[in-house]
N, CA and C atoms as a LAMMPS dump frame, in Angstrom:
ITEM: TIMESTEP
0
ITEM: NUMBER OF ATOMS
606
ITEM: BOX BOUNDS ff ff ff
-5.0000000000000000e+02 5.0000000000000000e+02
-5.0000000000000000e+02 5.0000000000000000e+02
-5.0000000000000000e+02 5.0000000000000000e+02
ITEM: ATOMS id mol type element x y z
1 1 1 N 0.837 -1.206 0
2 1 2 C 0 0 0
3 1 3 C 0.866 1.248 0
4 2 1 N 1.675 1.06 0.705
5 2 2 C 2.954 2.789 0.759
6 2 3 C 3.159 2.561 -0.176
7 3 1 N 3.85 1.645 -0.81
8 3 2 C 4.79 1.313 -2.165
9 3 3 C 3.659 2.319 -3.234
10 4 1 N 2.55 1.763 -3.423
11 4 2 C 1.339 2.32 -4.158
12 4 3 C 1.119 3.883 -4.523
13 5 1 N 1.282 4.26 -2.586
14 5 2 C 1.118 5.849 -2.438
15 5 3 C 2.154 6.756 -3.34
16 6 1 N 3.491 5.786 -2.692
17 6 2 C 4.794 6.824 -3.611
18 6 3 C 4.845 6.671 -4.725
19 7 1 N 4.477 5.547 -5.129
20 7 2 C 4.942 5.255 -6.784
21 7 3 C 3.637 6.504 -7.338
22 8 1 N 2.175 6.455 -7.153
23 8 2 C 1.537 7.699 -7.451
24 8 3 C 2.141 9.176 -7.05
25 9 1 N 2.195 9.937 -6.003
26 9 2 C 3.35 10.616 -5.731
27 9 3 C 4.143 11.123 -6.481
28 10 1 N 4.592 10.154 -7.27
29 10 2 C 6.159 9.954 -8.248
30 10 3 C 5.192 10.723 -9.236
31 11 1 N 4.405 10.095 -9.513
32 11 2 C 3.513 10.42 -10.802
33 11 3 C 2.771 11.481 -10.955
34 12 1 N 2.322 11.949 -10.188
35 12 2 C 1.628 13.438 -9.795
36 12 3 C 2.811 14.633 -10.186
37 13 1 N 4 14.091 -9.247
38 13 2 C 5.307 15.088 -9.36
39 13 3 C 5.629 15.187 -10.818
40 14 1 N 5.601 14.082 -11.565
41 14 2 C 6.375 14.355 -12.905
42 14 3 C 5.307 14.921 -13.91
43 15 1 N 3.794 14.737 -13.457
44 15 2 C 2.652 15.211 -14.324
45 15 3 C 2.721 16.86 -13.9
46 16 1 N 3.099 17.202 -12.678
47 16 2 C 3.116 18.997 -12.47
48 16 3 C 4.034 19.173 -13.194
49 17 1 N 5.386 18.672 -13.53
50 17 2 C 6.923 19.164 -13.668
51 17 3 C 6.27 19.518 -15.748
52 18 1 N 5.3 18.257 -16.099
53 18 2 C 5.408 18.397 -17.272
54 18 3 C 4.463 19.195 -17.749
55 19 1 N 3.641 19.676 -16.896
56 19 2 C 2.483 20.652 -17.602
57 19 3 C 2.669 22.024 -16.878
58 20 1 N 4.184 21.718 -16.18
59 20 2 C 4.537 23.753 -16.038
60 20 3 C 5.565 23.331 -17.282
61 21 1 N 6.079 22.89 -17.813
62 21 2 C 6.955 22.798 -18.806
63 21 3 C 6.258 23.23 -20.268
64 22 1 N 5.207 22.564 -19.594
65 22 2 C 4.149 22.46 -21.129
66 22 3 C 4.121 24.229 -21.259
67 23 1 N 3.404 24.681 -20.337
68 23 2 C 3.096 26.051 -19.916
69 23 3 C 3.863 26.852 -20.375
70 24 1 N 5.072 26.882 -19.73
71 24 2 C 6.327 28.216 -20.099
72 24 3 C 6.2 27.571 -22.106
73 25 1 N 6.437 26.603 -22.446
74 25 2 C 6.403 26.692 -23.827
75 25 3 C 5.546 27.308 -24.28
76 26 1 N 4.097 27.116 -24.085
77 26 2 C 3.03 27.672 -25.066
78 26 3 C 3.215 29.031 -24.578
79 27 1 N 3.805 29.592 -23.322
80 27 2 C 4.237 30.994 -23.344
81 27 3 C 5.127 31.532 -24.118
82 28 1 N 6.049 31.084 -24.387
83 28 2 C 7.148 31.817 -25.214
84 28 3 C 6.65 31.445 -26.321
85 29 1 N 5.986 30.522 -27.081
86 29 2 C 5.861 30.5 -28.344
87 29 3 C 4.499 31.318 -28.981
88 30 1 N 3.954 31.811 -27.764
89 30 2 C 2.923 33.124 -27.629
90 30 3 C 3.588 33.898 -28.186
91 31 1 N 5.002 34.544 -26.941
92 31 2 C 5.861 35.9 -27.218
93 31 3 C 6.306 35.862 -28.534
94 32 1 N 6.648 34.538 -28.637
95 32 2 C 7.307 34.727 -30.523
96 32 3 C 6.811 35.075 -31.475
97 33 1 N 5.232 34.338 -31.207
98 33 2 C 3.923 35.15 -32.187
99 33 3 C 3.911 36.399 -32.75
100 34 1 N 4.071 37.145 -31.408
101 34 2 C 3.733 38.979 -31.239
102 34 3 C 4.657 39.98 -32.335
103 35 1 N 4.269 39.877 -33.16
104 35 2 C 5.166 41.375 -34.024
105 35 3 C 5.966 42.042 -32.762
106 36 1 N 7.264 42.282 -33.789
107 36 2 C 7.728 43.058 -32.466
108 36 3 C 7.608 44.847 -33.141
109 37 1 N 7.663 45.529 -32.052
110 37 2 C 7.177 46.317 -31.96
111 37 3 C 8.413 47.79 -33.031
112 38 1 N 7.454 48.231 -33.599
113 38 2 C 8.255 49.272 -35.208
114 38 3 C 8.789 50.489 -34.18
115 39 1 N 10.033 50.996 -34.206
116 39 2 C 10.635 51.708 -33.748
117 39 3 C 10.054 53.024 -34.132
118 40 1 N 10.117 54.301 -33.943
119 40 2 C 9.031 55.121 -34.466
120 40 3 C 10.222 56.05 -35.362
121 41 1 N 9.652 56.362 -36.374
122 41 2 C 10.785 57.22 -37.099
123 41 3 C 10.825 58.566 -36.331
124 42 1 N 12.072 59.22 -36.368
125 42 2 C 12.215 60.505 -35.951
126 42 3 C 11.079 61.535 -36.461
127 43 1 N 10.989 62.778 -36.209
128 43 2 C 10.244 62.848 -36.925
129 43 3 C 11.098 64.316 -37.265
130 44 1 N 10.54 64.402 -39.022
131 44 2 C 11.385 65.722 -39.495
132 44 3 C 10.958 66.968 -39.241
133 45 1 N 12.353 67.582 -39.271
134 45 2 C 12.093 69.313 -38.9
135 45 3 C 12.046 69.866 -39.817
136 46 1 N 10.92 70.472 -40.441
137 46 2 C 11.058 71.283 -41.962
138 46 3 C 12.349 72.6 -41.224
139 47 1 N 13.614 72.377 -41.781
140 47 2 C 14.287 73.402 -41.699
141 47 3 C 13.768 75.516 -41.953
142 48 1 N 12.863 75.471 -43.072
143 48 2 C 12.036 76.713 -42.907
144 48 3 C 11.143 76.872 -42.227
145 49 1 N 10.752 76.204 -41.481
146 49 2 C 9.351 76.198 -40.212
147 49 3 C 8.545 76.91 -40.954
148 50 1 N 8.075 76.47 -42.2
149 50 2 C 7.015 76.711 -43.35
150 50 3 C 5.476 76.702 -42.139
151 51 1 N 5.385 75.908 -41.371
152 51 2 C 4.087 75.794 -40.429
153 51 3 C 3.846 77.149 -39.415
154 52 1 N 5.242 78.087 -39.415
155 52 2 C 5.121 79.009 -38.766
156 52 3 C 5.099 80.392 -38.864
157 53 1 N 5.932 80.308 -40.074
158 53 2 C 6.485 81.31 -40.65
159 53 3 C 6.377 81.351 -42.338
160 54 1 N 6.448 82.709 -42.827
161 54 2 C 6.63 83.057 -43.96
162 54 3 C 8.437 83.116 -44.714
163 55 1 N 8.277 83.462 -45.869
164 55 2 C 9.937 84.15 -46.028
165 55 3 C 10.557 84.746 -45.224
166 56 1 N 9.807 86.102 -45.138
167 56 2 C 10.712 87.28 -44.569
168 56 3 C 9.823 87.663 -43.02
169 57 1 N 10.477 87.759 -42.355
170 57 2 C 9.511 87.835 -41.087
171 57 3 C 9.778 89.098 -40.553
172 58 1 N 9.473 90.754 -40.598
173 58 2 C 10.538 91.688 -39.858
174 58 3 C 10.167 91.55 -38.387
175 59 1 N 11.118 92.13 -37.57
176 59 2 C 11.334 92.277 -36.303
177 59 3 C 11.519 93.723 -36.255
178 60 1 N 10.926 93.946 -35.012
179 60 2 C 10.648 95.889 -34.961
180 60 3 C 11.382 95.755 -33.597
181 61 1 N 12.422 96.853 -32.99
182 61 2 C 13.047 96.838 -31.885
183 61 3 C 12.163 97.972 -31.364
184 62 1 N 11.329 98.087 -30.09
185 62 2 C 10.487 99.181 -29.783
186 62 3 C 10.436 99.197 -28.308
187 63 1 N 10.497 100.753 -27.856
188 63 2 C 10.949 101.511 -26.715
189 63 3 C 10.078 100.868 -25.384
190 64 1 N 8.71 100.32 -25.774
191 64 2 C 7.499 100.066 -24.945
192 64 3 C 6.824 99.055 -25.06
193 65 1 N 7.353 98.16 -25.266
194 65 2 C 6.546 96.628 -25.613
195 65 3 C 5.088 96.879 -25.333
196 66 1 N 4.601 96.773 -24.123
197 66 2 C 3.15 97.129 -24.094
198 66 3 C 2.291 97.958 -24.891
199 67 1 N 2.912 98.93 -25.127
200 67 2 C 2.056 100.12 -25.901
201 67 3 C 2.301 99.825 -27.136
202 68 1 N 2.931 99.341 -27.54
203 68 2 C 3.576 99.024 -29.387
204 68 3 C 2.365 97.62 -29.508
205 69 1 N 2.456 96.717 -28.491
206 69 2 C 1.509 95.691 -28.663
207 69 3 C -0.112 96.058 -28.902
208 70 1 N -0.41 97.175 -27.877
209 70 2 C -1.368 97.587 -27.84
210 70 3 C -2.092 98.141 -29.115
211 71 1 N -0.984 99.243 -29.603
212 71 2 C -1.278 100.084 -30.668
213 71 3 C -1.683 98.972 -31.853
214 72 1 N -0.639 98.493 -32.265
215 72 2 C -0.34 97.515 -33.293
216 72 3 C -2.097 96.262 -33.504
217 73 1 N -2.164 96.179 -32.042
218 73 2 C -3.787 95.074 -31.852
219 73 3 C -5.173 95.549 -32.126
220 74 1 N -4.834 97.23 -31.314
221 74 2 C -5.902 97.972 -31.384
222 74 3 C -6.206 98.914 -32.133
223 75 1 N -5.425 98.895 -32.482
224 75 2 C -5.53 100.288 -34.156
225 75 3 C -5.57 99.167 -35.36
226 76 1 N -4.471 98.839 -36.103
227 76 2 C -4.289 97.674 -37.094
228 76 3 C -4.993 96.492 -37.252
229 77 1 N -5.104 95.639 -36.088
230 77 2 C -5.791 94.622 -36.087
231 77 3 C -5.166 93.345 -35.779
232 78 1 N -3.531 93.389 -35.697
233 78 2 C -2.875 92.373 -35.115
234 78 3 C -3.224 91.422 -34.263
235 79 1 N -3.035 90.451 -34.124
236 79 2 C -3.685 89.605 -32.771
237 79 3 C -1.961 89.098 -32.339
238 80 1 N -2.546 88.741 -30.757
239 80 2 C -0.77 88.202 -30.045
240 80 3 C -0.774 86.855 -30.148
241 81 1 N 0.075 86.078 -31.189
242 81 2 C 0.211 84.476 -31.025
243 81 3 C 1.184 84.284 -30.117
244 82 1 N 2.342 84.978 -29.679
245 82 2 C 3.131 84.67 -28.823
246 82 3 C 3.622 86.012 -27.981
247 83 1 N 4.04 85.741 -26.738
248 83 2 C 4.354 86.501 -25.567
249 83 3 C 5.187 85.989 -24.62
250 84 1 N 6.844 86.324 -24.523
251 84 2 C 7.464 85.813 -23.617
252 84 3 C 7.734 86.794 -22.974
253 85 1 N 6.599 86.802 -21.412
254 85 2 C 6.5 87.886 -20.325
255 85 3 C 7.382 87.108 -19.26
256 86 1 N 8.839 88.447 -18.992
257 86 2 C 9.492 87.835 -17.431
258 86 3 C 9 88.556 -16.927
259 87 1 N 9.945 88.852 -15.289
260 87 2 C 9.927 89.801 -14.606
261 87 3 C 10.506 90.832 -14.883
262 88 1 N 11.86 91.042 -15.728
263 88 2 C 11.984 91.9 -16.472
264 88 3 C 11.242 93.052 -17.621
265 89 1 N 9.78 92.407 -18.163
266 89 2 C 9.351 92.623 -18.74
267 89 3 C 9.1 91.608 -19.982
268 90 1 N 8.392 91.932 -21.299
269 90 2 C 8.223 91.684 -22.432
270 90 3 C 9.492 91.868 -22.805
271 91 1 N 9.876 90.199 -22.848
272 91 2 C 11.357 90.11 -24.191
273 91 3 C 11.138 89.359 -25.561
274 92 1 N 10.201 88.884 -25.994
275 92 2 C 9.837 88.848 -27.318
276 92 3 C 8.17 88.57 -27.367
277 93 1 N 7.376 89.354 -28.633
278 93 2 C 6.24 88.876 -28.672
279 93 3 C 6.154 88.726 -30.367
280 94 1 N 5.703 87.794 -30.627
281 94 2 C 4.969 87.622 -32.259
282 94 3 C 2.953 88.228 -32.151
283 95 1 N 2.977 89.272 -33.46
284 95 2 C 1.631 89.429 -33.617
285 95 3 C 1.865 88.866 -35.342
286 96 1 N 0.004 88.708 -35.211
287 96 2 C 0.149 87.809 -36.428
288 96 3 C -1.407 88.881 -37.465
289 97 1 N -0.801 89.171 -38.876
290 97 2 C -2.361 89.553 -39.514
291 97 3 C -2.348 88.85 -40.793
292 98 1 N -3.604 88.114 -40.62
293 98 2 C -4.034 87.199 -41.898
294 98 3 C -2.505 86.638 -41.724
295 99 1 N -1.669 86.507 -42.886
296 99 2 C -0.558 85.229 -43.212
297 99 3 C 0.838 85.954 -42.867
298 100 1 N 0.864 87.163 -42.322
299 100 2 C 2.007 87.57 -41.614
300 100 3 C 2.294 87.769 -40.681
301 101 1 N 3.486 87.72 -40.155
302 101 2 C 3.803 87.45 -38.876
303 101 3 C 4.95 89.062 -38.596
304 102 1 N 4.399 89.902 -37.557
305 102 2 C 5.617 90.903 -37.101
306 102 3 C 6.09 90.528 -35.648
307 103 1 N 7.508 90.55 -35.356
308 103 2 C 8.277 90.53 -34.21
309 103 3 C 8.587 91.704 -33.655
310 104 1 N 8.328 91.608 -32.255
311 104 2 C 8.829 92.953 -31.751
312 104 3 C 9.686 92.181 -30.378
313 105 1 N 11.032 93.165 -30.117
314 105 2 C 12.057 92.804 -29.147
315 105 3 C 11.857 94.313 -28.576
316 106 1 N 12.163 94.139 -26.972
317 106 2 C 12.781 95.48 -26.408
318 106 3 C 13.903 96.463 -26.617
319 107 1 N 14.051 97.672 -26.556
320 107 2 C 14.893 98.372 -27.186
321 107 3 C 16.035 97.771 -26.017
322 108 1 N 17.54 97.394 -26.368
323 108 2 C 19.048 97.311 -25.906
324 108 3 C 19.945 97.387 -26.282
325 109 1 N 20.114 99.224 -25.487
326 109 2 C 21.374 99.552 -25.963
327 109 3 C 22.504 98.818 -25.984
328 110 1 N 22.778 98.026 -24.927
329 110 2 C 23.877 97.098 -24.751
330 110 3 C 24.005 96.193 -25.799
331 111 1 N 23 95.413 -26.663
332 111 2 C 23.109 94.761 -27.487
333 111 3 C 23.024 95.546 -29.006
334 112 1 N 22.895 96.983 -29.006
335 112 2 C 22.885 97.646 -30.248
336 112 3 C 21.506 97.442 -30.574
337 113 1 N 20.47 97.109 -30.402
338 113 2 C 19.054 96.729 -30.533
339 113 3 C 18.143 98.074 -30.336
340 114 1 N 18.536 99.412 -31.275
341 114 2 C 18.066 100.548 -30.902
342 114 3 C 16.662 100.437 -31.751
343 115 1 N 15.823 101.448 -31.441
344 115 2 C 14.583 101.57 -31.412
345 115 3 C 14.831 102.913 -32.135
346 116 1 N 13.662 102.922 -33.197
347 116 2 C 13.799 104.431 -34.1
348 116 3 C 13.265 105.645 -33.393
349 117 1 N 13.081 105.532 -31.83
350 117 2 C 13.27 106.753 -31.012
351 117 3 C 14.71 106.845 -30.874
352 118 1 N 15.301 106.377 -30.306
353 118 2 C 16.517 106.446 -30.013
354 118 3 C 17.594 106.59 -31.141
355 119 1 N 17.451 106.272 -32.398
356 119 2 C 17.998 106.412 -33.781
357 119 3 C 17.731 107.923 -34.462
358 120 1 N 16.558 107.874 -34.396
359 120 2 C 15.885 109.625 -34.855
360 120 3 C 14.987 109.288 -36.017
361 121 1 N 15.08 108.559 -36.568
362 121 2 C 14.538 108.087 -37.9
363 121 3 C 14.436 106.389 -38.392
364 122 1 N 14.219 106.15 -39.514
365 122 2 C 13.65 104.981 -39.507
366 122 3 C 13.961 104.774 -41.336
367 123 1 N 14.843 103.467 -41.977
368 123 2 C 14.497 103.729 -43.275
369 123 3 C 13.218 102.478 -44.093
370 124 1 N 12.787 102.205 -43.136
371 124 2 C 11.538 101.165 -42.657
372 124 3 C 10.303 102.079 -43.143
373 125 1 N 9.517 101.618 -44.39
374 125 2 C 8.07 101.459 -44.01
375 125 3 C 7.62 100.316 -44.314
376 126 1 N 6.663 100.372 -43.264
377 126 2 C 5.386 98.97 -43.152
378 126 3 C 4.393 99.044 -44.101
379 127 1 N 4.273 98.241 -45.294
380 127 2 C 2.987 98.636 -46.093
381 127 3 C 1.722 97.564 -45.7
382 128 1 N 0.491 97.978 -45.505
383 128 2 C -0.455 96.815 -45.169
384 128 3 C -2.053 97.78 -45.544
385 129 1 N -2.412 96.324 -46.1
386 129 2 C -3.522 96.309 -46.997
387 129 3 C -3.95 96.092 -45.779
388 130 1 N -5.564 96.831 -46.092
389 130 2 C -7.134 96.967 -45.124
390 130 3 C -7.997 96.892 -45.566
391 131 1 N -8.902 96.538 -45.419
392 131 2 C -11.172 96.732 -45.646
393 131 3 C -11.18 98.108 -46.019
394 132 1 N -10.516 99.029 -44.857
395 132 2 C -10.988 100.618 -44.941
396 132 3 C -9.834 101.615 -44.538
397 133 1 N -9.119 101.764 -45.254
398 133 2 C -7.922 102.404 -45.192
399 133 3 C -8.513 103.77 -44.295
400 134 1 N -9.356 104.688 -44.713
401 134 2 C -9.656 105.612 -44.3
402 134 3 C -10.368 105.888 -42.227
403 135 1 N -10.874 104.403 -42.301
404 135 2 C -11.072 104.035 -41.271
405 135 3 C -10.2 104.094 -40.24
406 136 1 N -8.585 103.118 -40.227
407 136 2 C -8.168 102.574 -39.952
408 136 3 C -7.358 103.581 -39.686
409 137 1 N -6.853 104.595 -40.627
410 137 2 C -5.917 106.014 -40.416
411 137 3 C -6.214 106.847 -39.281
412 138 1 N -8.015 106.769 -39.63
413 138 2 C -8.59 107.584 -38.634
414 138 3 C -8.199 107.247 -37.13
415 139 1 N -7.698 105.46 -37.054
416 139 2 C -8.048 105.266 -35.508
417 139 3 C -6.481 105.681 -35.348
418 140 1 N -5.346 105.845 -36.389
419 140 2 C -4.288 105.32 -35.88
420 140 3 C -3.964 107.584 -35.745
421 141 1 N -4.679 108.394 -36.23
422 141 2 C -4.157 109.554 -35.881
423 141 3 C -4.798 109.222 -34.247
424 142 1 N -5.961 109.199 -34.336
425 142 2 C -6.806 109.416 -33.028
426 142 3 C -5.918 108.909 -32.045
427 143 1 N -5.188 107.659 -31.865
428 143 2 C -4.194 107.276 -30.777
429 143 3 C -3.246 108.069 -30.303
430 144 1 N -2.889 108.72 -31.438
431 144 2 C -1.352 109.504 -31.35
432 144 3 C -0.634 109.572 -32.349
433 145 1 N -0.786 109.297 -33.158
434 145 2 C 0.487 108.84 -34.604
435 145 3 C 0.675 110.448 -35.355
436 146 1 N 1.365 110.131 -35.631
437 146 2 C 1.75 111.56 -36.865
438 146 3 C 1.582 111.616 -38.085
439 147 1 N 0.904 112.458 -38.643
440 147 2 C 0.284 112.196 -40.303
441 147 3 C 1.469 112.49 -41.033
442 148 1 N 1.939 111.649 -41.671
443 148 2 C 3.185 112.008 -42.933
444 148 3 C 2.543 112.106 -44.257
445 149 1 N 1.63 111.215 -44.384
446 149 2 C 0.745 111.445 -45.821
447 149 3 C -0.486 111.468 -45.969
448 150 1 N -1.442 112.379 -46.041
449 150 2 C -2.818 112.095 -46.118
450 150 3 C -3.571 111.064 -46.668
451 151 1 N -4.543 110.463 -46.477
452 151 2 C -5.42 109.226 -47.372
453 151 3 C -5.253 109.712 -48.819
454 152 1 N -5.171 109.281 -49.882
455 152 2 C -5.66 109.657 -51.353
456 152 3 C -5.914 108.456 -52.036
457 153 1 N -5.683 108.274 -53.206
458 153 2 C -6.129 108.022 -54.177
459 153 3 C -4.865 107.755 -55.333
460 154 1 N -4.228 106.161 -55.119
461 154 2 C -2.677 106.484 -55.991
462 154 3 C -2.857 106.086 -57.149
463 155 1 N -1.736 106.283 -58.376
464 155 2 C -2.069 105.949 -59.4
465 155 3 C -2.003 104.708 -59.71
466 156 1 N -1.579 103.498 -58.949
467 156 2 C -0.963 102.129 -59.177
468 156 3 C -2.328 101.424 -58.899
469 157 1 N -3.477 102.28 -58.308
470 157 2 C -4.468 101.46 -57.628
471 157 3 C -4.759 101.221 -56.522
472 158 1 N -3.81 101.903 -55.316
473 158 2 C -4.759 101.821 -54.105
474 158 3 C -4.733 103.001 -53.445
475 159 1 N -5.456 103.233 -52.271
476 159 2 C -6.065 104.224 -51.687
477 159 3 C -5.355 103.977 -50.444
478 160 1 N -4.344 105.351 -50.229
479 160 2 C -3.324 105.231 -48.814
480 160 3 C -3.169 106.464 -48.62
481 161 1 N -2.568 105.617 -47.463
482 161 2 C -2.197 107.034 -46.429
483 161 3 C -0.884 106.89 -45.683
484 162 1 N 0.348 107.527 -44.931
485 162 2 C 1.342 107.185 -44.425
486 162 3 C 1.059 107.997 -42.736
487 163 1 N 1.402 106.989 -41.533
488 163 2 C 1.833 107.708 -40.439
489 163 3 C 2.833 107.15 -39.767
490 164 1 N 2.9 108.063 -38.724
491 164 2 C 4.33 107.473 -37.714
492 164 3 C 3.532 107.498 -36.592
493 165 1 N 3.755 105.763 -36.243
494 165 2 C 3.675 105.082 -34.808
495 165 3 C 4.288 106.24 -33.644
496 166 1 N 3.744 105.716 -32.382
497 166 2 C 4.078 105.756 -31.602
498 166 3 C 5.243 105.552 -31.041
499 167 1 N 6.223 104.621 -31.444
500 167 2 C 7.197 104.558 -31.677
501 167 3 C 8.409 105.433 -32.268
502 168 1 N 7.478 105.672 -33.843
503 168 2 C 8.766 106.255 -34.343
504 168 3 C 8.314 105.348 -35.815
505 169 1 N 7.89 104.491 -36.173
506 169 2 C 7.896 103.471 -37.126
507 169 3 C 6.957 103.903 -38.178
508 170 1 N 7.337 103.768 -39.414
509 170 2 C 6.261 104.319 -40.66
510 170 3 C 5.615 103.035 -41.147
511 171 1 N 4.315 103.633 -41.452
512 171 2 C 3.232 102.681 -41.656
513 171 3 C 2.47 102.942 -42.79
514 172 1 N 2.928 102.7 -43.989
515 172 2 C 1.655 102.672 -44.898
516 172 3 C 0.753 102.293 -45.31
517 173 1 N -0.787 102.659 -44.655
518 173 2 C -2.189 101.93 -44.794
519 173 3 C -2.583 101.984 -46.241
520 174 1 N -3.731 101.271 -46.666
521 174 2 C -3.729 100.73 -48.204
522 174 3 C -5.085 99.907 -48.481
523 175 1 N -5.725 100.703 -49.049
524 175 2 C -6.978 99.624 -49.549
525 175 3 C -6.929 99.581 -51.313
526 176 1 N -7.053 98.142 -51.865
527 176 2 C -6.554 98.374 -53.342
528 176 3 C -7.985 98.442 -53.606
529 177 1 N -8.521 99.32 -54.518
530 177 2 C -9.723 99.996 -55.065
531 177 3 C -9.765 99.639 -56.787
532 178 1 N -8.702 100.103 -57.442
533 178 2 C -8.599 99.825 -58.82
534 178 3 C -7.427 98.805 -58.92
535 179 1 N -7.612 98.412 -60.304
536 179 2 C -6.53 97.863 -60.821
537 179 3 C -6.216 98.517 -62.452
538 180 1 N -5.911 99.461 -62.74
539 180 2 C -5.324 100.261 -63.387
540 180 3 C -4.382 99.881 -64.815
541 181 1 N -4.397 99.624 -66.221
542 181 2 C -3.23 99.523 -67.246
543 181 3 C -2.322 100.633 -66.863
544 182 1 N -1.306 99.623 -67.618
545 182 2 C 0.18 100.46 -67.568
546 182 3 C -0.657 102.268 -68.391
547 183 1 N -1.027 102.016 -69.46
548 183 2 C -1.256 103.618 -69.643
549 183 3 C -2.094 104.269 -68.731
550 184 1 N -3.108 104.287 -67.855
551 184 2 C -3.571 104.203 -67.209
552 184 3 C -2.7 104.885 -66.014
553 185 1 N -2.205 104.356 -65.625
554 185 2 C -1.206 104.272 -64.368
555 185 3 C -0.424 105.747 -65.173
556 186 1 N 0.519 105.448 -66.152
557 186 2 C 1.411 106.599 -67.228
558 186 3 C 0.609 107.721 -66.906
559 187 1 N -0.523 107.74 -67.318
560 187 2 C -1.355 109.391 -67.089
561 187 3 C -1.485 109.714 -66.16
562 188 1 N -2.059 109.008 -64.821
563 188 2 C -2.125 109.29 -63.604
564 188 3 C -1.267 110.423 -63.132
565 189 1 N 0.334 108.779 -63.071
566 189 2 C 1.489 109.915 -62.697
567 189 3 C 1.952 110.989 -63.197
568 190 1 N 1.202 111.167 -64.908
569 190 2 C 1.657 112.761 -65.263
570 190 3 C 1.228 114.039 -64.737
571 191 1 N -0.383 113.216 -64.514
572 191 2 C -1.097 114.74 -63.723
573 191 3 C -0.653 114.823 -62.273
574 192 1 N 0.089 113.352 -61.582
575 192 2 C -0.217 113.934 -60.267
576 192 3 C 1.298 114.305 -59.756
577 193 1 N 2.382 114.487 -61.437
578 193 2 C 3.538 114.935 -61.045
579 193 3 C 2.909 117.072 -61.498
580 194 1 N 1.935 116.775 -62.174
581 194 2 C 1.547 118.298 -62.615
582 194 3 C 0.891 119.01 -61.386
583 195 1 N 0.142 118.14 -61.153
584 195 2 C -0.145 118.925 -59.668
585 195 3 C 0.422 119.001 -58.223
586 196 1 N 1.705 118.296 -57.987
587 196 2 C 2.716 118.491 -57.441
588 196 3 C 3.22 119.903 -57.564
589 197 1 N 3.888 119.678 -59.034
590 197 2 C 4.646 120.678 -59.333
591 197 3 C 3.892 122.204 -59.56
592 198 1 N 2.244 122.365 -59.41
593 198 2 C 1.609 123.536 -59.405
594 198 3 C 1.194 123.947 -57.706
595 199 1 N 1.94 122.842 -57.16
596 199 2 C 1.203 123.306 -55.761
597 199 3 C 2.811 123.922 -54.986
598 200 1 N 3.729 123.286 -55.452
599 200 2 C 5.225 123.821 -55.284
600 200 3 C 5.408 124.834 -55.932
601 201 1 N 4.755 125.586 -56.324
602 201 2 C 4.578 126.511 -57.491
603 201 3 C 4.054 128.172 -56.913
604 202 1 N 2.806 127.367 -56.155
605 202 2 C 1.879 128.577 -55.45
606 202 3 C 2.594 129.133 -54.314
């Protein structure tokens, strides 16, 4: 009867030994199944940051970050996509209109980063198309700006006007109205070099 017990015993032991054996196999030959897993490609940097930017992007160095932001949002129409505010202040902001992008940095002298207050002048103008040029002049005298050119009527086809920012910075507003032939355009500028030259005259 013992003899019986162990010899079963024996048999139990070698039936566990062979169905954890069994086990770990149909496990690993699971793991072998499994695709192994695709490394992920890097992913590329368009070297022109085409997603962010245009060609030419200008950067305006200006005396008052706040008020240049302000002016620029609330007169023009700019909106702020970016703002890096320390405690120092505003050290770079991007405003963005329709598909362009303007940069403005704080004026530093230390870095030569002068501001066209501090220069005296500016050989910078900003040209930008509007809905309502006449509108838009209106808000930017009403702020403060300085009239350099009245609204008119040009011969190339659009309807502008020139002022100076708050800053110091020239801005030429612009609604295109006509589109004008080369002769067209030719006559324009003859009369409106004739009436130049009759008003330099009087």
């Amino acid at each position: 009867m013992a003899k019986a017990a162990k010899k079963k015993a024996k048999v139990s032991k070698k039936s566990a030994r062979v169905t954890a054996k069994t086990k770990v196999v149909a496990r690993a030959a699971k793991t072998a199944k499994k695709p192994a897993r695709k490394m992920a490609a890097p992913r590329k940097i368009d070297p022109l940051n085409r997603k962010d930017y245009r060609s030419v992007t200008p950067m305006l160095a200006v005396a008052d970050m706040r008020r240049a932001i302000d002016f620029y949002t609330s007169v023009l129409g700019f909106k702020v996509k970016r703002l890096t505010d320390t405690p120092q202040g505003i050290m770079h902001a991007e405003l963005t209109l329709r598909d362009t992008i303007l940069m403005l940095s704080p004026e530093s002298r230390e870095q030569g980063n002068l501001s066209t207050q501090t220069i005296g002048n500016t050989p910078i103008t900003l040209y930008v198309l509007v809905d309502d040029v006449d509108e838009v002049f209106g808000k930017a005298v009403a702020a403060g700006s300085a009239l350099l050119m009245p609204v008119a009527d040009m011969f190339w086809g659009d309807r502008c006007g020139m002022f100076l920012d708050l800053e110091g910075n020239k801005w030429m507003i612009a609604t295109h109205k006509s589109e004008p032939t080369e002769a067209e355009m030719a006559e324009a500028m003859r009369q409106m070099s004739q009436q130049t030259a009759a008003a330099a005259g009087a």
